[in-house]
C-alpha positions, 0 to 999 in steps of 0.5 A: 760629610753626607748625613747618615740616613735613620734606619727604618725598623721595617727594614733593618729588624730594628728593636725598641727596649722600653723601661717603664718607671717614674723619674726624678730622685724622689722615684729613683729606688721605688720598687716601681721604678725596676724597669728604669733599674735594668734599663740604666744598667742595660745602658751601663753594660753597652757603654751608652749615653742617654739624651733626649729622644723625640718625644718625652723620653730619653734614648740612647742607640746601640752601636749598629743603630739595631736597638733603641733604649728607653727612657719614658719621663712622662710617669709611669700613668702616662707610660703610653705617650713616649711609647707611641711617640718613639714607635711613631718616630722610628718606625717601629712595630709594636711587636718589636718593642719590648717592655721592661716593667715591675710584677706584683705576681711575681716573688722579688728575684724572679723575671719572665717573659710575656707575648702580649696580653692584657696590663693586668693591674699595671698602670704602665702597660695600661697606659702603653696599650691604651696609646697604641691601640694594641696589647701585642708587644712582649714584656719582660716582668721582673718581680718585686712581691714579698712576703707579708705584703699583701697583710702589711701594704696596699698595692699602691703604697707598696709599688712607690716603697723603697727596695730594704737593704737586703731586697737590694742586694736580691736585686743586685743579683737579678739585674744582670741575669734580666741584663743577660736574658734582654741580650738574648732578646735583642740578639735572638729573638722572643722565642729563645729568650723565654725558652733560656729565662722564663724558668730561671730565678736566684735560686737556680743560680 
């Protein structure tokens, strides 16, 4: 049997959807480790298998080999390294390559996209820009801020905290609306993903 030839991005309008967080248990319910949380039900809702990609991340192709879904296990500092081996790889732009990450500026139950621009205090999309040299790849913030904790809680104790009860289930809501919206991404494109999601929250539901 002839060996199916891999698609290259550049002509085929290949999409790379990265979530960005800390493997292994000790991570695995950190409020750091939301884009893993989307991107392991993204997988979930398509009905895909994750195996070991080229690099140090874990990959799983959707059915048309249109999108790749991504796993980093280079934690979430060093986010930056499978982000470049996987573009490298496959070919792929960063414009076409969407982050899923964490946002300390954004209330838990909210999400929006964003077109490029600076990492802001995130260590991981630090770490992406830094590796590829650009800062021109769209990402899909995902609130985690609460009440009470900028008096109660350092930015690093807090991100590496675990979600309570009741934030779960807040959680639990978000995800397949965040689920949805990366579809539309995929599917559609930037420009109509924002204009559907990025004034959308819980409380609108």
């Amino acid at each position: 049997m002839k060996k199916k030839a891999r698609k290259s991005p550049g002509n085929n309008n290949v999409k790379a959807v990265i979530g960005l967080g800390n493997p292994g248990n000790r991570y695995r319910s950190t409020r750091h480790n939301a884009g893993f949380l989307l991107l392991d039900a993204l997988t979930v809702r398509h009905h895909l298998r994750m195996k070991a990609g080229k690099g140090e991340y874990m990959i799983a192709l959707s059915d048309d080999e249109a999108t790749a879904y991504v796993k980093p296990l280079t934690y979430m500092n060093k986010s930056g390294t499978a982000a470049r081996d996987l573009l490298r790889h496959y070919d792929i732009m960063p414009e076409d390559m969407l982050i899923l990450h964490d946002d300390l500026d954004l209330s838990l139950g909210k999400m929006k996209f964003k077109d490029g621009g600076s990492a802001g205090t995130h260590n991981g999309l630090r770490s992406v820009i830094y590796a590829l040299g650009s800062d021109a790849f769209p990402r899909l913030k995902i609130g985690i801020d609460i009440e009470g904790r900028r008096e109660n809680w350092s930015p690093e104790d807090f991100v590496l905290s675990r979600f309570s009860p009741l934030e779960e289930k807040v959680l639990e809501e978000i995800i397949p609306l965040a689920s949805d919206a990366v579809d539309v991404y995929v599917a559609e494109g930037l420009g109509s993903a924002m204009n559907r999601y990025n004034q959308r929250s819980l409380k609108q539901e």
